[in-house]
N, C-alpha and C positions, 0 to 999 in steps of 0.2 A: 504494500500500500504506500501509495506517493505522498510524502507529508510537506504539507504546503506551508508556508508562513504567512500569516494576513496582517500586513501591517498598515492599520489604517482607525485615522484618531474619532470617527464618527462611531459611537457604540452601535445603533441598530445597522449598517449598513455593513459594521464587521460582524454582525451576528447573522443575518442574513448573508455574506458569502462564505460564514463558516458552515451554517444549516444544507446551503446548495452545493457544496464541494464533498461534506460529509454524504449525504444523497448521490454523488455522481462517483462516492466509492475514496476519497481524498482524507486524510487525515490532517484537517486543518490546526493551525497553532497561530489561535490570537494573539497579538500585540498591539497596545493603543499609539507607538509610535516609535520611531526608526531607532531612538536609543533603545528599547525593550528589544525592539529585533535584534538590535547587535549584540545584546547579552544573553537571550534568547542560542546566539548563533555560536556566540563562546562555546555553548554547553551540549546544542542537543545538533543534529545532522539535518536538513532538510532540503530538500529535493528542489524548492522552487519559491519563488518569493512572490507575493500579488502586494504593491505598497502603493499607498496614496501617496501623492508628493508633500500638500501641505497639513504638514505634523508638526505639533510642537517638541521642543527640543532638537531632537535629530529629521530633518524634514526627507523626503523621497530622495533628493537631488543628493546631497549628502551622504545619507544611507549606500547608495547603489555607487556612487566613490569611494568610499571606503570600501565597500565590498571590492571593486576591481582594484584598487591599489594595492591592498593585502594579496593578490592574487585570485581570490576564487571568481569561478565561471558560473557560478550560480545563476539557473533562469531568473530573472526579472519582467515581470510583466507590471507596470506601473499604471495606476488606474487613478485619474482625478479631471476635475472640474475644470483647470486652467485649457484653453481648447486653442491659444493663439500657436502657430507657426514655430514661435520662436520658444515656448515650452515645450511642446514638443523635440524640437533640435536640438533642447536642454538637456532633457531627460536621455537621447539616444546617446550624446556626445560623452555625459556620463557614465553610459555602462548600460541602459535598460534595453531590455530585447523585445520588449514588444511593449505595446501602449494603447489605451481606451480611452473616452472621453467619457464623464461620466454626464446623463443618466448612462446606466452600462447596463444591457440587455446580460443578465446573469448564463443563457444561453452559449451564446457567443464568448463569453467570458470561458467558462469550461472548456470548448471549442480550441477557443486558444492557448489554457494552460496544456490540453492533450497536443498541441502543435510543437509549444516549447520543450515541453519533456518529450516529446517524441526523438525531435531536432536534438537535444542535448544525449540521447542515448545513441545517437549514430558516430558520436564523438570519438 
């Protein structure tokens, strides 16, 4: 089972993609934001990251830099509201491997976390 990390500082809309990933077979692991993920990441293994950008303390943008500086290749699929051009090119320049505008069709959401773990297993 694929364990996912949700890192995203809105309480219902992380409990709602933990409820549709746990359903789609995922063993999700909340965090209200990018610091808790990165101590989170100290300790336990997982597979694939879904993070919103804007969190307090450690924000998306941040997060998924440090993640690629330290080295790891960990999926990043970045999920948030900011919808101009130039967050986007933010987010990718970063480190994030794929991206959503939110409202986020929960659908297509799973869709593309099985694209990035797919991709990341051919490695």
């Amino acid at each position: 089972m694929f364990r996912i990390l949700i890192a995203e500082d809105d309480a219902a809309l992380r409990q709602m993609f933990c409820r549709v990933l746990s359903r789609s077979g995922f063993d999700p692991i909340p965090v209200a934001d990018g610091q808790e993920a990165l101590e989170v990441l100290e300790k336990e293994f997982v597979d694939l990251i879904v993070s919103d950008i804007m969190m307090p303390r450690v924000d998306g943008y941040e997060l998924v830099q440090t993640l690629r500086d330290s080295g790891s290749s960990i999926p990043v699929l970045m999920i948030t509201a900011k919808d101009r051009f130039q967050d986007l090119q933010l987010g990718f320049l970063s480190g994030t491997d794929d991206f959503m505008v939110k409202p986020v069709n929960v659908n297509e959401m799973v869709l593309r976390i099985n694209a990035l773990l797919r991709r990341a297993q051919m490695i």
